[in-house]
Phi, psi and omega in degrees: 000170185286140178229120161294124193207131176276197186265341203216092345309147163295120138122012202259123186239129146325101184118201175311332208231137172264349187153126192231153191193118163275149199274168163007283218245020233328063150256018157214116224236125127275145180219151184234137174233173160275008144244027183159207157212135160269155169246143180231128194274147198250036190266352185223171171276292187324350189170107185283121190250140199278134175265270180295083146273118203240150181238349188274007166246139171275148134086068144333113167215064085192167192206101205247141143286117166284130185055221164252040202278204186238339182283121140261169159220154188215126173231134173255182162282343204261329162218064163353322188249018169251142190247089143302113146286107169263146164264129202241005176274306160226073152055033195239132157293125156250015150175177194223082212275139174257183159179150205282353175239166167287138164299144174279301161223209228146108146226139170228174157231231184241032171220336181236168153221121178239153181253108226233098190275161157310338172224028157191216215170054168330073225269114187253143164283130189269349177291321203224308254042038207263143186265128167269312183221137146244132184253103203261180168054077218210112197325166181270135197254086181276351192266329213061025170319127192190153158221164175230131171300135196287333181280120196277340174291006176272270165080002182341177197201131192211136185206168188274153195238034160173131185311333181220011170236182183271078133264146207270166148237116192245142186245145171251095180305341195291231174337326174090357180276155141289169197233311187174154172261104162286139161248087145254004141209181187286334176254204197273162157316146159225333179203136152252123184201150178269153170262177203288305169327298201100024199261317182262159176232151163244163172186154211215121152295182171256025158265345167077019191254312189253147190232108172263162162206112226258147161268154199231126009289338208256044187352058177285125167311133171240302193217162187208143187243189182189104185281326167172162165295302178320285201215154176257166197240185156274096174278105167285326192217137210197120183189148188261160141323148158352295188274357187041034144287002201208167188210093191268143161233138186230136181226207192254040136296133213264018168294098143301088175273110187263123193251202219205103160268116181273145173322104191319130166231111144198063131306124170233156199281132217279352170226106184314137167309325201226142175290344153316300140333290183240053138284311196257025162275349191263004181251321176286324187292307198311334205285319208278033143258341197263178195299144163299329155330294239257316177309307184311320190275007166281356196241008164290156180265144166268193206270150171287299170231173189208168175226105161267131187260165177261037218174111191247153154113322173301146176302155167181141165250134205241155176203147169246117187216162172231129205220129212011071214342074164221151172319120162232165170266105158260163174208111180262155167226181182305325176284008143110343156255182144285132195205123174233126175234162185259127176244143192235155215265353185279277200263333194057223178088173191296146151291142188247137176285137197203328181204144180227092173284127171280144208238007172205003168224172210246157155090130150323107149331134169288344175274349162285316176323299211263359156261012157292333168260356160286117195282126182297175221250152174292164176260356220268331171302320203317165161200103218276151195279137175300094172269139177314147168278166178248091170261313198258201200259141169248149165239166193309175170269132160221158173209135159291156163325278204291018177070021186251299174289169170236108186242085174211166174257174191257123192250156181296157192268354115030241159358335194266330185265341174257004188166177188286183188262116149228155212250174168329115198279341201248339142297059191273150182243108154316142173294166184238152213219125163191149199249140154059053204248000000 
């Protein structure tokens, strides 16, 4: 999932939290401080349980969780161009990566890893750790924007492909090829994300008004959003539902916006029924006269549903999960909470705020108290989101001294989504050290 990390020092965010990441599958949030980083399990509303804390790398600014493994990675400020892998169940590193600039970001799955520098991109095998691809000379990416399909039989890989418009590049990790080039929009990239299949691509400029969303591989527009007219924003977070019916963006507004992908139809009846029907087939004929501008923003869709924050201006990441299997809306910000709303998937309309976790201290809050008492949403709505089956088997990451072989055993991939990985007591593995690659 998308982590918010700012530009100057990378990755240095304004306020409590230095950098936050929902995991895969948003059944899990890291938060980075300046005295370490936590993992927190997304299994219930009422109480968020710290799985993981480390106080021993300091001043954090990211931290990715594969799934629900034991595997992290971590980067500090204190040595910006090293990449730390951990098994963090038992407290052991299994390597450590150099690169000759600061790392930016980090997405992995349960095949790849990629490492996202400003003028370049490190494509790693997550079994061994073996650098596969380095993709170079590449516009300058300062934010480190990038994405990777969380479905490791893909695995796509998508970054901006020009300094000053939104074109996309979509990578093939599988083959190490490009694939195709999108011209998505006219201004620069601001956000990019694959739906969980990997079928879809979504992407947001930095005017932040319009949101596309292209099918993948062959990058065809499929749908356009329209987040608002008034002003441009910041698109901080840009992420589909599970099931990829729904599509949430959160920016530095205090607005969360979700929009609703409806099935393509397009078949129309060639005779309206109703005179309202053909008003509006004589409105739909006019568009194909008018300026293209002004035709795209009659054929855009508005947000389905929305989320109010109490609060603008703040760093902040959105997420769509089902959590004791009803829809939810998360929201992490910079400011150190959590805020889970009921979304609902049928009528949309605002989300009601039901729990506000503190994310860096214990003990119910007054503002959890008085969402303790706000009477929840009917269940009666619900629908629970559809997650990928797990058939086939993955294996864990081990690495021999030399970064090469690979000695672990093979767990089902199940097991990765559901608890921590644990590998072999009688396999322990040295760390692996390796500079510059």
């Amino acid at each position: 999932m998308e982590a918010v990390a700012a530009d100057s020092p990378p990755g240095r965010v304004e306020g409590a939290l230095s950098c936050f990441s929902f995991n895969q599958d948003c059944t899990s949030l890291a938060i980075g401080t300046k005295a370490g980083y936590k993992l927190f399990s997304l299994s219930s509303v009422e109480q968020l349980d710290q799985v993981h804390g480390s106080n021993e790398i300091p001043d954090v600014y990211i931290v990715e969780r594969l799934f629900s493994s034991s595997l992290v990675v971590v980067v500090s400020h204190t040595k910006p161009r090293q990449m730390n892998v951990y098994h963090f169940k038992k407290g052991t590193e299994i390597c450590n990566y150099s690169y000759s600039s600061n790392i930016l970001s980090i997405r992995l799955n349960r095949q790849r890893l990629l490492v996202c520098l400003e003028e370049s991109i490190y494509i790693h095998n997550i079994k061994d750790m073996k650098l596969l691809k380095t993709i170079l000379d590449i516009p300058a990416n300062p934010t480190g924007l990038c994405a990777l399909s969380i479905n490791h039989s893909n695995s796509y890989v998508a970054y901006p492909g020009s300094l000053t418009t939104g074109e996309i590049v979509l990578y093939d990790g599988h083959s190490l090829k490009t694939v195709c080039t999108i011209a998505a929009h006219e201004g620069t990239l601001a956000a990019i994300a694959f739906n969980a299949s990997g079928s879809k691509l979504a992407s947001a400029s930095e005017k932040g008004t319009v949101i596309r969303v292209f099918s993948v591989p062959d990058g065809q527009k499929l749908y356009e959003f329209r987040r608002g007219m008034k002003r441009y924003v910041t698109i901080s977070s840009l992420v589909f539902s599970m099931d990829s019916q729904f599509l949430c963006a959160s920016s530095n507004t205090e607005t969360v916006h979700i929009f609703k992908l409806e099935h393509l139809n397009n078949s129309r009846p060639e005779e309206p029924s109703t005179w309202s029907g053909y008003v509006g087939k004589v409105f739909m004929a006019a568009s194909n006269y008018l300026p293209a501008q002004v035709s795209d923003m009659m054929n855009q869709d508005r947000a389905f549903a929305t989320g109010r924050l109490s609060f603008s201006g703040q760093r902040n990441i959105c997420t769509l999960s089902t959590i004791q299997k009803l829809p939810r809306l998360l929201v992490a910000s910079s400011g150190g909470h959590l805020y889970i709303y009921n979304l609902d998937p049928q009528d949309g309309g605002e989300c009601v705020l039901i729990k506000t976790h503190s994310l860096l201290g214990s003990g119910t809050s007054e503002e959890n108290k008085e969402n303790d008492l706000r009477p929840s949403l009917p269940q009666s709505y619900a629908a629970t989101v559809a997650r990928p089956s797990a058939a086939a088997a993955s294996t864990v990451p081990g690495y021999s001294e030399d970064g090469g072989a690979l000695r672990g055993e093979v767990i089902p991939e199940h097991e990765f989504a559901t608890g921590p990985v644990c590998l072999d007591d009688e396999n322990e593995f040295p760390p692996v050290s390796i500079r510059d690659p």
